[in-house]
RODO-2510 file (C-alpha; in nm, 4 decimals, decimal comma):
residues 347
     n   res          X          Y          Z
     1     x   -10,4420     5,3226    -7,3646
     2     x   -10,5750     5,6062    -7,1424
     3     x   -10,5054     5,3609    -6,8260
     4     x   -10,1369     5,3100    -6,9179
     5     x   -10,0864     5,6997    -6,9451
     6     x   -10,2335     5,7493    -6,6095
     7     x    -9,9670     5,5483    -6,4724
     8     x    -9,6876     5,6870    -6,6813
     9     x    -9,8054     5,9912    -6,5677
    10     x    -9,8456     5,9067    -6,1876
    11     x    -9,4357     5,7852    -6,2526
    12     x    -9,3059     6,0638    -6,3784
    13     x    -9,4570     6,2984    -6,0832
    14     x    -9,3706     6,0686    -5,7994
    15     x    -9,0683     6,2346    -5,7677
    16     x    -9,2114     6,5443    -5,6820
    17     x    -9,4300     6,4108    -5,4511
    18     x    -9,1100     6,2541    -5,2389
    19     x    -8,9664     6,5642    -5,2587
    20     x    -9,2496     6,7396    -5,0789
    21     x    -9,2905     6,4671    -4,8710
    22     x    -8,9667     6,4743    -4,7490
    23     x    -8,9836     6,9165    -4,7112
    24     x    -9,2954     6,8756    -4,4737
    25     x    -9,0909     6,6002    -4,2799
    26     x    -8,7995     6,8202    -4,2750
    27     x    -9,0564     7,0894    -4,1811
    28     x    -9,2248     6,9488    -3,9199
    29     x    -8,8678     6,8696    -3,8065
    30     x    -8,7447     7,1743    -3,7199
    31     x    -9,0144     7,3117    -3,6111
    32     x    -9,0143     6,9837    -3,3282
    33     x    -8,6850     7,0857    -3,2429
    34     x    -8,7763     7,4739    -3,2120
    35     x    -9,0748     7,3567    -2,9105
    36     x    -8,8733     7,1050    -2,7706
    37     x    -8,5471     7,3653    -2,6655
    38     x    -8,7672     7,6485    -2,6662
    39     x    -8,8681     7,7480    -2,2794
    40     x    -9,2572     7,7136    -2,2039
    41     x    -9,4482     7,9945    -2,1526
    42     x    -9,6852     7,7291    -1,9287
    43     x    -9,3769     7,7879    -1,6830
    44     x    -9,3304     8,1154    -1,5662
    45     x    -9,2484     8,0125    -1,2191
    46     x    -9,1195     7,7070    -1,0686
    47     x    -9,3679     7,4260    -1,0049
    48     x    -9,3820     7,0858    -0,8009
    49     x    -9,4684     6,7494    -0,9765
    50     x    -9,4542     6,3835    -0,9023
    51     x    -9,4350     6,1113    -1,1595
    52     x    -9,5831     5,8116    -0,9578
    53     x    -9,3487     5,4725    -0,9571
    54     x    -9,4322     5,2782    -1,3145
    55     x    -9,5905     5,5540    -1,4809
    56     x    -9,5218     5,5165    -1,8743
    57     x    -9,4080     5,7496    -2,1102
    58     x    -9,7262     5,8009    -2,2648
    59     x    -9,9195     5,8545    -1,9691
    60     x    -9,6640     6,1051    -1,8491
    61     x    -9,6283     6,3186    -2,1753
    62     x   -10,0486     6,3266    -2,0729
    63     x   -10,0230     6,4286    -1,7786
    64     x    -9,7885     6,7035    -1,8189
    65     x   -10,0604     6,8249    -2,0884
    66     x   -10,3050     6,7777    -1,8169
    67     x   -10,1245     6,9890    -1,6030
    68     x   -10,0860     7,2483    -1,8507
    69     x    -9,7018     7,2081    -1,8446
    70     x    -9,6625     7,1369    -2,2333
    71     x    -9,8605     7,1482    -2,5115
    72     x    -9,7631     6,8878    -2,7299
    73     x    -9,7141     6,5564    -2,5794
    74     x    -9,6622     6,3224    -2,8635
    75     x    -9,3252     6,5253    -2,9457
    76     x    -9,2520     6,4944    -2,5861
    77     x    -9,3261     6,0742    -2,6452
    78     x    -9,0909     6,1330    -2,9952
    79     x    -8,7895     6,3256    -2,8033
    80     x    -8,7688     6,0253    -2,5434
    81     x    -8,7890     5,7698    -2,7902
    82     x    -8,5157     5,9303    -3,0004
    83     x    -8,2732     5,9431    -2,7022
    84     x    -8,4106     5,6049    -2,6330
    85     x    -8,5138     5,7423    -2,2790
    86     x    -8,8406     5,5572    -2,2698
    87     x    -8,7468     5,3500    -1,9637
    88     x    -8,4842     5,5097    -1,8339
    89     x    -8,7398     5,8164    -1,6740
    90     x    -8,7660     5,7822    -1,2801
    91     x    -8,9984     5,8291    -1,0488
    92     x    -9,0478     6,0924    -0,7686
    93     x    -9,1391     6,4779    -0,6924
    94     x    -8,9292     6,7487    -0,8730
    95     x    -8,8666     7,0519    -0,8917
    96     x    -8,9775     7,2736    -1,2447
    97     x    -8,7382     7,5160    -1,3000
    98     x    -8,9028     7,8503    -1,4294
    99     x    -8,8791     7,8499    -1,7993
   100     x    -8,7651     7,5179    -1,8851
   101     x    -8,7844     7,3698    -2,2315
   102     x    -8,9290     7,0550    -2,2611
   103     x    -8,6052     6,8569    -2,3821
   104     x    -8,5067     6,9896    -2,0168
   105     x    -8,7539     6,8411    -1,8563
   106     x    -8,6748     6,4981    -1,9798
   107     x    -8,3291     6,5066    -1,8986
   108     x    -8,4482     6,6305    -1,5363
   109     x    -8,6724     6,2886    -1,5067
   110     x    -8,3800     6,0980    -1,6460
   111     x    -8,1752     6,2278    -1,3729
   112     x    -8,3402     6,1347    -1,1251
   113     x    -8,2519     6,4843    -0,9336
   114     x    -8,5826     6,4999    -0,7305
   115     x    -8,6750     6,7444    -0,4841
   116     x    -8,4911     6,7778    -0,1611
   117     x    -8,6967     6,7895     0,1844
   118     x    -8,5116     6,9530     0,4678
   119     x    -8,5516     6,7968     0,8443
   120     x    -8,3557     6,9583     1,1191
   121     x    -8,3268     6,7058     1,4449
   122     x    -8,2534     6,9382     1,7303
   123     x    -8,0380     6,8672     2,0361
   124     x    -8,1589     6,7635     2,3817
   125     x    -8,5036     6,6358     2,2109
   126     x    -8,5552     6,2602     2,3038
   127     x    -8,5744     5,9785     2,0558
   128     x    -8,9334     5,9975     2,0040
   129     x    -8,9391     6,3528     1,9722
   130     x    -8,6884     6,3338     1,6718
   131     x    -8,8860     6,0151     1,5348
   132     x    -9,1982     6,1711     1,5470
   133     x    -9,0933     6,4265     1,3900
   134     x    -8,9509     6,2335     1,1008
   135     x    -9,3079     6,0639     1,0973
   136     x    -9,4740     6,4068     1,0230
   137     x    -9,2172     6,5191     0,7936
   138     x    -9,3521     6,6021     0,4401
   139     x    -9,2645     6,2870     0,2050
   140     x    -9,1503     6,0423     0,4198
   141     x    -9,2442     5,7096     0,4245
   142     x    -9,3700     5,5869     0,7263
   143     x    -9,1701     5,2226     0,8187
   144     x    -9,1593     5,2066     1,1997
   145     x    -9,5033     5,3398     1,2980
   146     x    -9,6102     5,1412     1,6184
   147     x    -9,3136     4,9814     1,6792
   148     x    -9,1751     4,9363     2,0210
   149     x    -8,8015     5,0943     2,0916
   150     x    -8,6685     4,7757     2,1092
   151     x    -8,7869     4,6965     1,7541
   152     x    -8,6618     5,0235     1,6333
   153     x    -8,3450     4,9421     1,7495
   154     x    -8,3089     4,6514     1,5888
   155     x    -8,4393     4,7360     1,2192
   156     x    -8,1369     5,0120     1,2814
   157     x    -7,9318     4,7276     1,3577
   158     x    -7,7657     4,8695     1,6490
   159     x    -7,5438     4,7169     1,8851
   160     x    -7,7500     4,8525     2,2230
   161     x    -8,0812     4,7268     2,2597
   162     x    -8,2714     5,1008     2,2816
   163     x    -8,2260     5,3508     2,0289
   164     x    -8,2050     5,6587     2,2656
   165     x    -7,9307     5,9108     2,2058
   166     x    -7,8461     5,7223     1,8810
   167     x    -7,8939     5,9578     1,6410
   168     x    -7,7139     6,2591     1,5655
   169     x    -7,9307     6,6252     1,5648
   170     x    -7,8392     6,8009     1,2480
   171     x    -8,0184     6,8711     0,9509
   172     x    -8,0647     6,6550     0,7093
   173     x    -8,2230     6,6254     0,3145
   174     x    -8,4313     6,3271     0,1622
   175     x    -8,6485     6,2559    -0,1735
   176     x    -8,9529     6,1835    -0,1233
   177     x    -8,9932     5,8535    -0,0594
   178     x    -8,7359     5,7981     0,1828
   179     x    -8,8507     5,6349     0,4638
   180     x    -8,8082     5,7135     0,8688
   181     x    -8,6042     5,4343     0,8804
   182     x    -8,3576     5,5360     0,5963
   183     x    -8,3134     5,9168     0,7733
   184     x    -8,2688     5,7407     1,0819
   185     x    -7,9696     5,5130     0,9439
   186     x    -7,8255     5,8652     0,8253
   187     x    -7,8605     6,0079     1,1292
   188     x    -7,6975     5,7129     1,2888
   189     x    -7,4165     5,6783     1,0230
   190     x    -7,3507     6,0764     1,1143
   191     x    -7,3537     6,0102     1,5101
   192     x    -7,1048     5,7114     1,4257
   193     x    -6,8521     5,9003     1,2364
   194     x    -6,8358     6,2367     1,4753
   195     x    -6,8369     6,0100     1,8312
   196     x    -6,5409     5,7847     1,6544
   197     x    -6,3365     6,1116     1,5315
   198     x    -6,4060     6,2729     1,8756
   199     x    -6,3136     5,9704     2,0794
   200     x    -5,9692     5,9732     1,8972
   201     x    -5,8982     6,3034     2,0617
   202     x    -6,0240     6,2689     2,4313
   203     x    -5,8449     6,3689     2,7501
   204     x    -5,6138     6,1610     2,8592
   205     x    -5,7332     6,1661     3,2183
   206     x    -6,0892     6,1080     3,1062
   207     x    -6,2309     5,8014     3,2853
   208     x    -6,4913     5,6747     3,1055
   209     x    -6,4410     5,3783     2,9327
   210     x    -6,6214     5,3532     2,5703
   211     x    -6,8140     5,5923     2,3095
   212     x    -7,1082     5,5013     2,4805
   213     x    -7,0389     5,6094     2,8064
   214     x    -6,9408     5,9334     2,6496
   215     x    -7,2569     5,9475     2,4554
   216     x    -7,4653     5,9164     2,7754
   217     x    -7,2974     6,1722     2,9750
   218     x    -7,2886     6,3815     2,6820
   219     x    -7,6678     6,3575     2,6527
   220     x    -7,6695     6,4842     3,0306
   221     x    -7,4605     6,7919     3,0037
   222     x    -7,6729     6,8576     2,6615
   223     x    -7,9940     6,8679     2,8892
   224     x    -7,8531     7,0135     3,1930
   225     x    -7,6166     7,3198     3,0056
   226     x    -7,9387     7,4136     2,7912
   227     x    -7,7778     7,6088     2,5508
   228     x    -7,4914     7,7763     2,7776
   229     x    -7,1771     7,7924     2,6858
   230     x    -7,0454     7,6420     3,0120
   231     x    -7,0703     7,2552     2,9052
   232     x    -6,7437     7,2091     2,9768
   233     x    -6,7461     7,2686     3,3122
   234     x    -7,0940     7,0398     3,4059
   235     x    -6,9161     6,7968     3,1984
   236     x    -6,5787     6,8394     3,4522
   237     x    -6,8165     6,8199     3,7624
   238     x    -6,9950     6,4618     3,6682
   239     x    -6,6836     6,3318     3,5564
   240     x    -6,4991     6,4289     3,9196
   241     x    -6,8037     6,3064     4,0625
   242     x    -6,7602     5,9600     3,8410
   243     x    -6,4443     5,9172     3,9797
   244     x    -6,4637     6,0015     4,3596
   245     x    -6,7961     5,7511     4,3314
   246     x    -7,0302     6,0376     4,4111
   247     x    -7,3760     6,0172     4,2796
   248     x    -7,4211     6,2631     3,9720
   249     x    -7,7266     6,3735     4,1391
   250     x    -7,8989     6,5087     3,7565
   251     x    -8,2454     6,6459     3,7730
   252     x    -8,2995     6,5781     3,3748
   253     x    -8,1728     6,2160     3,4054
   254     x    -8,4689     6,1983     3,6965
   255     x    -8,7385     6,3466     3,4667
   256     x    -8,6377     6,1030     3,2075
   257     x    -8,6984     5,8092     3,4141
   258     x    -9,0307     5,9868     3,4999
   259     x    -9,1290     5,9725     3,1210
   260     x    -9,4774     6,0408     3,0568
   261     x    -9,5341     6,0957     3,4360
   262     x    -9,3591     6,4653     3,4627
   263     x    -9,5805     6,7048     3,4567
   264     x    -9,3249     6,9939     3,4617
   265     x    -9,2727     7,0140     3,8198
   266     x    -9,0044     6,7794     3,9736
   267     x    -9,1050     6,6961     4,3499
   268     x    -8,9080     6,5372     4,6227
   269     x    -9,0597     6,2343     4,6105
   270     x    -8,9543     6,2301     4,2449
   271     x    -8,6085     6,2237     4,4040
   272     x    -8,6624     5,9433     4,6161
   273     x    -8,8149     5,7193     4,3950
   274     x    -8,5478     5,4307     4,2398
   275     x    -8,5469     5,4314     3,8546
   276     x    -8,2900     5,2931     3,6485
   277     x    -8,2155     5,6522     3,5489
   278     x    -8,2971     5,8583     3,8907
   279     x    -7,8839     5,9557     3,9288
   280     x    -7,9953     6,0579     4,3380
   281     x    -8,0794     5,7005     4,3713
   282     x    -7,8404     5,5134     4,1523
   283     x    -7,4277     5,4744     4,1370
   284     x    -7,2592     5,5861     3,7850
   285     x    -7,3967     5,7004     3,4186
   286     x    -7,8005     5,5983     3,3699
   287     x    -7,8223     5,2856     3,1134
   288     x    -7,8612     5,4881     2,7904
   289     x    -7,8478     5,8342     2,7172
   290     x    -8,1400     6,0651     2,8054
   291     x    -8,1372     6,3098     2,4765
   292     x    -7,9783     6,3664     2,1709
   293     x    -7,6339     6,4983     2,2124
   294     x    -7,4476     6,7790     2,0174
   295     x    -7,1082     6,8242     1,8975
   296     x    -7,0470     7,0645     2,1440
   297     x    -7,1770     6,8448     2,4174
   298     x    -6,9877     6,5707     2,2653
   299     x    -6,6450     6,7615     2,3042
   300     x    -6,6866     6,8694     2,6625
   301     x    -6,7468     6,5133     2,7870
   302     x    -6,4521     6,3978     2,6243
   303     x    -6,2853     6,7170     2,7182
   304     x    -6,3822     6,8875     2,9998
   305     x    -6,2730     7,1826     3,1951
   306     x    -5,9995     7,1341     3,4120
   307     x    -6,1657     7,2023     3,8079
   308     x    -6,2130     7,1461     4,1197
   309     x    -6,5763     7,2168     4,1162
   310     x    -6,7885     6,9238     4,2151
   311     x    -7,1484     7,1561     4,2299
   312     x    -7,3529     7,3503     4,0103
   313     x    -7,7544     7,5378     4,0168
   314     x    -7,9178     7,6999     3,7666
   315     x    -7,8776     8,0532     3,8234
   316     x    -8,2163     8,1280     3,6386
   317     x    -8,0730     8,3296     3,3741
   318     x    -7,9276     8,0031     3,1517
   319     x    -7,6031     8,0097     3,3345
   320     x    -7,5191     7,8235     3,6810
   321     x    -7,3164     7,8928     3,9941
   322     x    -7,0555     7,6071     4,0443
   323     x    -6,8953     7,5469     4,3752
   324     x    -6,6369     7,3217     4,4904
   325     x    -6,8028     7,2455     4,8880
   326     x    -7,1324     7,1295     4,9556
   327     x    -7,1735     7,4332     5,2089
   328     x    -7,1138     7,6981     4,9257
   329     x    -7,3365     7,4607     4,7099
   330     x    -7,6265     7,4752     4,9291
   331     x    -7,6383     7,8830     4,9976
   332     x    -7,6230     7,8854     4,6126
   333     x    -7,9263     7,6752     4,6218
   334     x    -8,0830     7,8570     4,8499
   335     x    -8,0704     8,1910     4,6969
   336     x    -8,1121     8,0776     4,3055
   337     x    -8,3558     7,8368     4,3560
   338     x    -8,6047     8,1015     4,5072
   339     x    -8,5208     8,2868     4,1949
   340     x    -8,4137     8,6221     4,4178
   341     x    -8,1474     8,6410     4,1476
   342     x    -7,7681     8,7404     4,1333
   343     x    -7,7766     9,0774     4,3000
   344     x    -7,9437     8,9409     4,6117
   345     x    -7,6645     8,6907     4,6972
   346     x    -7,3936     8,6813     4,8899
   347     x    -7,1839     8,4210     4,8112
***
């Protein structure tokens, strides 16, 4: 008899027992919700972290705990699996916005919105200036280490056989990840786009006879104007030159040819000495460009400025002289080139 009260008695207060089953559930509920949308203290400032490719849920939630980040990782696990997230988290570095609640963390690695690298490409640097510096850049995936520039040319799927000149210099932001390859496509893709629009809109007059060509010469009046403002008329000069079958007589195209060989001082015999780029030597534009070319180089080849000048020096001070007769061109040789300066000549 005492055995069947126990259980009539265990009935009637199972009730009661739901009921404050169900108030801690409700309990520990809310009080779930309240740390998951309430920002962590652990973040007072912003902070960097990388969830590797096929890292788990669970070993995520742990390593945020690891990294002191939250406190509580098996709500963290419960949130995803609630929003059924659990697979849908990706990988890379992000950014940890100061004061973030956990609930925003998860929908940042369900975004996907990793951090952004910055890479600026600057004009007049060669190819493997620019690639090298890609290389080095923090992040990036290295694809095309050791390659020749044949083979580079090729994984970028271009239609020239070297990749010189082919990129455009610009700044540009990746994930890391992103390979050399993949910024170089971009860079490409960006080079593509501006030498098409600008084509479109070239001088009627102007007598070269594809993008290309433009490219190159643009890539010569990038390295020869150095930053001046006069691009447009070097650009005029080589393109009057171009047409009256004059060499274009270009110290940078020489020093390219020279690669690894200049040493910083061109010589005479540099001059004299046939490479396929050495514009003393050879008729026409050198086989590929020699730099990368700006927009502003870019517009004064295929719009130069109207003149009869078929000469220009350096006049030491980032400008040049320009002169339409080789006599004038020579006494502004003469006096600039043994860096007497402006006031000292009379020409």
């Amino acid at each position: 008899m005492k055995e069947k009260s126990s259980r009539k008695h265990s009935f009637r207060h199972w009730p009661l027992a739901a009921c404050m089953a169900l108030v801690a559930a409700l309990l520990v509920l809310a009080l779930a919700q309240q740390y998951l949308h309430r920002p962590l203290g652990t973040l007072p400032e912003e902070r960097i972290f990388e969830i590797e490719a096929g890292t788990p849920l669970a070993r995520l939630s742990r390593d945020l705990r690891d990294r002191g980040i939250i406190e509580y990782p098996a709500l963290f696990n419960l949130l995803a699996r609630l929003r059924g997230f659990e697979q849908e988290i990706r990988h890379g570095v992000y950014e940890l916005p100061a004061g973030a609640t956990p609930a925003e963390l998860l929908n940042l690695f369900v975004s996907g919105r990793t951090r952004q690298f910055r890479l600026t490409l600057i004009e007049g640097w060669t190819f493997a200036q620019a690639l090298a510096e890609i290389q080095r850049s923090e992040g990036i995936e290295p694809q095309l280490k050791d390659m020749t520039p044949e083979a580079v040319a090729r994984a970028m799927n271009l239609d020239v056989s070297l990749p010189e000149g082919m990129i455009f210099p610009d700044t540009y932001f990746y994930a890391a990840g992103d390979t050399d390859l993949q910024v170089l496509l971009r860079a490409n893709a960006r080079l593509r786009e501006i030498l098409d629009l600008e084509w479109e809109s070239r001088s009627e007059e102007l007598s070269l006879d594809s993008p290309y060509q433009a490219l190159i010469l643009a890539s010569i009046v990038e390295k020869e104007a150095a930053g001046s403002e006069q691009r447009g008329l070097i650009a005029g000069v080589f393109l009057r030159r171009l047409q009256m079958n004059m060499r274009l007589q270009s110290d940078p195209t020489v020093i390219y040819g020279l690669g690894s060989r200049f040493d910083g001082d061109l010589r005479a015999a540099d001059l004299d000495e046939t490479t396929p780029y050495n514009t003393y030597r050879i008729n026409g534009l050198p086989p590929t460009p020699i730099a990368l070319a700006g927009l502003e180089s870019i517009r004064a080849s295929l719009r130069p400025t109207a003149s009869d000048f078929l000469y220009f020096v350096g006049t030491n001070d980032g400008n040049h002289y320009f002169s339409e007769t080789l006599e004038e061109h020579n006494a502004a040789v003469d006096c600039y080139q043994r860096n007497r300066g402006d006031a000292d000549c009379a020409l």
